[in-house]
Structures are given as C-alpha cells and as structure tokens.
C-alpha positions as CSV (number, residue, x, y, z in Angstrom):
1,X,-74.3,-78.1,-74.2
2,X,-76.9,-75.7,-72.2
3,X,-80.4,-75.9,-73.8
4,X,-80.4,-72.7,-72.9
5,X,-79.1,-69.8,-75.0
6,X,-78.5,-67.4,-71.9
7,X,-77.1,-64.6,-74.2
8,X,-80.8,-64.3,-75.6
9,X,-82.0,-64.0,-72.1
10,X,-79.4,-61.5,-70.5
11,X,-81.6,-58.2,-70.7
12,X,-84.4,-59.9,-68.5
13,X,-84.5,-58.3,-65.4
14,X,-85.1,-61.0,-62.5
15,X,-85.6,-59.7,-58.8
16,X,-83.8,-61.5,-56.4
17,X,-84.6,-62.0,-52.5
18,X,-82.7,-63.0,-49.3
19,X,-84.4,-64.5,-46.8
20,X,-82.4,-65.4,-43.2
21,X,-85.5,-67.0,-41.1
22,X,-89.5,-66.9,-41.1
23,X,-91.8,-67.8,-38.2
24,X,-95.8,-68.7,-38.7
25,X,-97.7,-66.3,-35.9
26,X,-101.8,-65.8,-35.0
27,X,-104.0,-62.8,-36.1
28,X,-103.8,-61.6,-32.6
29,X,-100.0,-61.6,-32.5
30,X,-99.7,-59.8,-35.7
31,X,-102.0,-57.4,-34.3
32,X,-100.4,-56.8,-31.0
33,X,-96.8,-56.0,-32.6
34,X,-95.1,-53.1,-31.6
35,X,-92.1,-50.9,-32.4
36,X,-89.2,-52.4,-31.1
37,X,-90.7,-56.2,-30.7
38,X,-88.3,-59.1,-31.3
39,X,-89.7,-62.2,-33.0
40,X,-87.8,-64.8,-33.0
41,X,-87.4,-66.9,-36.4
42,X,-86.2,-70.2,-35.4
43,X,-82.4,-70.1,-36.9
44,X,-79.3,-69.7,-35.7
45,X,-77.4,-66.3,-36.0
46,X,-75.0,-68.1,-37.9
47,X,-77.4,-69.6,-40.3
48,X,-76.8,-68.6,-44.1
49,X,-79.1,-67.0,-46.3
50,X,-81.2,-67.8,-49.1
51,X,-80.8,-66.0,-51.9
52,X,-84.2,-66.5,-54.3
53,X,-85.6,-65.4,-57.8
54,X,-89.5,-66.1,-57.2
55,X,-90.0,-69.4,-55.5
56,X,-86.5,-70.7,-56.9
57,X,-83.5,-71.2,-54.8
58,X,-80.1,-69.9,-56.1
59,X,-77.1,-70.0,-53.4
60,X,-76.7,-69.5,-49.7
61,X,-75.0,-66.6,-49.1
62,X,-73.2,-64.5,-45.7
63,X,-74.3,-61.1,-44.9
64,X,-71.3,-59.0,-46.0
65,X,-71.0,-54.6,-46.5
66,X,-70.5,-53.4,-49.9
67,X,-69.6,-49.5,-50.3
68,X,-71.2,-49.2,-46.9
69,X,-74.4,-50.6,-48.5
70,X,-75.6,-54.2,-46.8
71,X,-74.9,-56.9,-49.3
72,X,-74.6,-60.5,-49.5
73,X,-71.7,-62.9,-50.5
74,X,-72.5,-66.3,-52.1
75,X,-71.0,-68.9,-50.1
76,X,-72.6,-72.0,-52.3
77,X,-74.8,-71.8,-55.1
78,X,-77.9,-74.1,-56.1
79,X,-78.5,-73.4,-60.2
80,X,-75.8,-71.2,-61.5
C-alpha cells in the first residue's frame, strides 16, 4: 500500500530535465568560449542519460526521435 495517493497529485505539473555530461571550467574559460567550441564533458558517447525532476533522479534513458522531435526512451528507472 503506497502512502501516497498519486491520483490527488496527478494535475501537478513537474518539469523534468535530461542531463548527458557536465564539466567544472574557470571564469576565463567561460569567458573565452566561442561559437562552434567543443567542451568536452567527461562521458562516453554511449553513456545514458539522466532524466531529473529538480535534484531527484528518475531513470536513465537513450536519446531516441519522436515525430521528428528529439526525445528520450527510459531504459531503467530509479522511483517510478
């Protein structure tokens, strides 16, 4: 038995982010980025992505084309 009632929450709207990678960098390389500068995030191009609502991590997911629209597919989920 869930102790939460879900149904009560359903009309909340939640925003969800993906993340594939993240890199700390200086001030002065932040300054000195251009258009069309690569930065390299320290994962694999195989890596999955993390799929988010705030700070909490729901699934790993694939990149995937929905519609022509870029989309994800959960591959493994963390809460749900």
């Amino acid at each position: 038995m869930s102790l939460v009632n879900f149904e009560a929450l359903g009309d909340i709207p939640v925003t969800l982010e993906v993340r594939f990678g993240g890199r700390d960098i200086t001030v002065e390389e932040l300054v000195r980025l251009e258009e069309g500068a690569s930065i390299p995030l320290g994962v694999t191009g195989d890596a999955p992505l993390e799929v988010f609502a705030g700070d909490l991590l729901l699934a790993s997911a694939e990149p995937a084309v929905v519609d022509d629209l870029l989309a994800v597919r959960i591959s493994a989920t963390s809460l749900l």
